[in-house]
C-alpha positions in Angstrom: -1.6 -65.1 63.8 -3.9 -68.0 64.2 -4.0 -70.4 61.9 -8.0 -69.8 61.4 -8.9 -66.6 59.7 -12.2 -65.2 59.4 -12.8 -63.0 56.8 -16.0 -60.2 56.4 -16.4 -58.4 53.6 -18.3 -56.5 51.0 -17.4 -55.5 47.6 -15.7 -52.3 49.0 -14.4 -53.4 52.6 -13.0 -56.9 53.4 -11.8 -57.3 57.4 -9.7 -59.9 58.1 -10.1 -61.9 62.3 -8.4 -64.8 63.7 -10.1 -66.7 66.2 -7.4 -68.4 68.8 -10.2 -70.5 70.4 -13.3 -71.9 68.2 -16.1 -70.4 70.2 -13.6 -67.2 71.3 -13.8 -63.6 70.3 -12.6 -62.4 66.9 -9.5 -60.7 67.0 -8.6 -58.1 64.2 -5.3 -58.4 62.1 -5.9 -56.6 59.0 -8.3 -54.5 56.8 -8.9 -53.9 53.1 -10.7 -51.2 51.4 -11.8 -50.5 47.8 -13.2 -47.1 47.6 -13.6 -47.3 44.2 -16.2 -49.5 44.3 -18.6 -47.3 46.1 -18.4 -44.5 43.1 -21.4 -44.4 41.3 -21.9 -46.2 37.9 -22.4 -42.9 36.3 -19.8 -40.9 38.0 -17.6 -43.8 36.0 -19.1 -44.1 32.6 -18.4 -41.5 30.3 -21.0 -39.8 28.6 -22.2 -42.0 26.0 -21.3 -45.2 24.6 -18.6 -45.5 21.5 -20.2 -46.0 18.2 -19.5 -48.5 15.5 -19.9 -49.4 12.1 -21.5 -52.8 11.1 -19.2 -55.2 9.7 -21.8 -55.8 6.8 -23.5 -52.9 5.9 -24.1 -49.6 6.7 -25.4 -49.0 9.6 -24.1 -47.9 13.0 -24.5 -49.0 16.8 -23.4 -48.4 20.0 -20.7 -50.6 21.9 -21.6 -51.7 25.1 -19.6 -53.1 28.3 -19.0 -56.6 28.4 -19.2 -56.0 32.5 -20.8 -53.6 34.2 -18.5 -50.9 36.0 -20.0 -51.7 39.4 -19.1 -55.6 39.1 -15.7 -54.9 37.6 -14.8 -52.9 40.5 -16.3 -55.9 42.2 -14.4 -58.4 40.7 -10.9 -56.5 41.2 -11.1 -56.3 44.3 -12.1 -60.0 44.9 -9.3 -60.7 43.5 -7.0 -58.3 45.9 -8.6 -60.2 48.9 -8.0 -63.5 47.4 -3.9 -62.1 46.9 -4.0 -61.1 50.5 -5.4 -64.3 51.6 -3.3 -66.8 49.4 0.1 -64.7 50.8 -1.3 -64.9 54.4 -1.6 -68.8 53.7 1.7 -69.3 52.3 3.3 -68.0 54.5 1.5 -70.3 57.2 -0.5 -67.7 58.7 -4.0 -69.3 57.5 -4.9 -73.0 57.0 -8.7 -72.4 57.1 -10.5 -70.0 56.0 -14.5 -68.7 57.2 -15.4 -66.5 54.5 -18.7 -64.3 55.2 -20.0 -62.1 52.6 -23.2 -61.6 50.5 -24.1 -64.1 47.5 -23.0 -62.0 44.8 -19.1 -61.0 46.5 -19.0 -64.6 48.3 -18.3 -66.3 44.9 -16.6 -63.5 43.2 -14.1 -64.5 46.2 -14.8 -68.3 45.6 -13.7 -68.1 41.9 -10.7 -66.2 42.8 -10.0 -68.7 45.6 -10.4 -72.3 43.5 -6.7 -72.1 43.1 -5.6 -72.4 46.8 -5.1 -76.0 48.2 -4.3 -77.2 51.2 -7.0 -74.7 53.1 -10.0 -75.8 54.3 -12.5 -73.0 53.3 -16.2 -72.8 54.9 -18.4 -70.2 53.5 -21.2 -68.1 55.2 -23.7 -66.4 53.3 -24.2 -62.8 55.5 -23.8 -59.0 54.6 -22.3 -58.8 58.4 -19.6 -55.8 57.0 -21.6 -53.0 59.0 -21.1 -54.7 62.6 -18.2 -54.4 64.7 -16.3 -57.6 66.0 -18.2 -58.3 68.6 -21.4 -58.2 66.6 -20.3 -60.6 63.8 -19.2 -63.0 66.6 -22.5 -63.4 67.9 -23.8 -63.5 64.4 -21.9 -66.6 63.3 -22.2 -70.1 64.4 -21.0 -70.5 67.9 -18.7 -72.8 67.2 -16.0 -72.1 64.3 
């Protein structure tokens, strides 16, 4: 594997290139998939939300999430790419890193990432996860 990794993803799909040559083609190693995260919130909630009594008084409410089921799903599987990528660089497989996601996944994988030194990591801000290789090459700067 090269030692540059470019990686697409989405909160339910991350794919995973190495470039051999900075303006070559992307070449695909690996993919990961999350299925869970395309369930619907309300196939996942239960019914209704638990009820509580109030710690003065004596009145009830209803508990909420402190997260949202959508952006827990989210964040788990950030941090599952973020495993992936932090073995592939340990075991000298990666020493940079193009990550290329949407705003919202792009730093769920940046906080999960924080913790890995010794990688340079560039970051572009694209939902690119519907295009095949060849697409996302053209769609990224000509020049990794």
């Amino acid at each position: 594997m090269s030692k540059l990794c470019v990686v697409v993803a989405d909160q339910s799909k991350a794919r995973i290139f190495t470039v051999d040559d900075p303006k070559g083609e992307l070449i695909p190693v690996d993919e990961l998939e999350h299925p869970e995260a395309r369930i619907k919130e309300k196939e996942i909630l239960s019914d209704r939300p638990g009820r509580s009594f109030d710690s003065a008084g004596h009145g009830r409410h209803a508990l909420g999430t402190s997260v949202e089921p959508g952006k827990q799903e989210a964040i788990r599987f950030a941090k599952t790419v973020a495993e992936y990528l932090r073995t592939a660089h340990n075991e000298d497989r990666c020493r940079r890193l193009v990550l290329v996601a949407g705003p919202p996944f792009l730093g769920l994988l940046r906080d999960n990432l924080k913790s890995l030194s010794g990688v340079r990591i560039d970051e572009i801000e694209k939902n690119l996860g519907q295009y095949d290789a060849r697409e996302i090459r053209k769609r990224l700067p000509a020049r990794l």
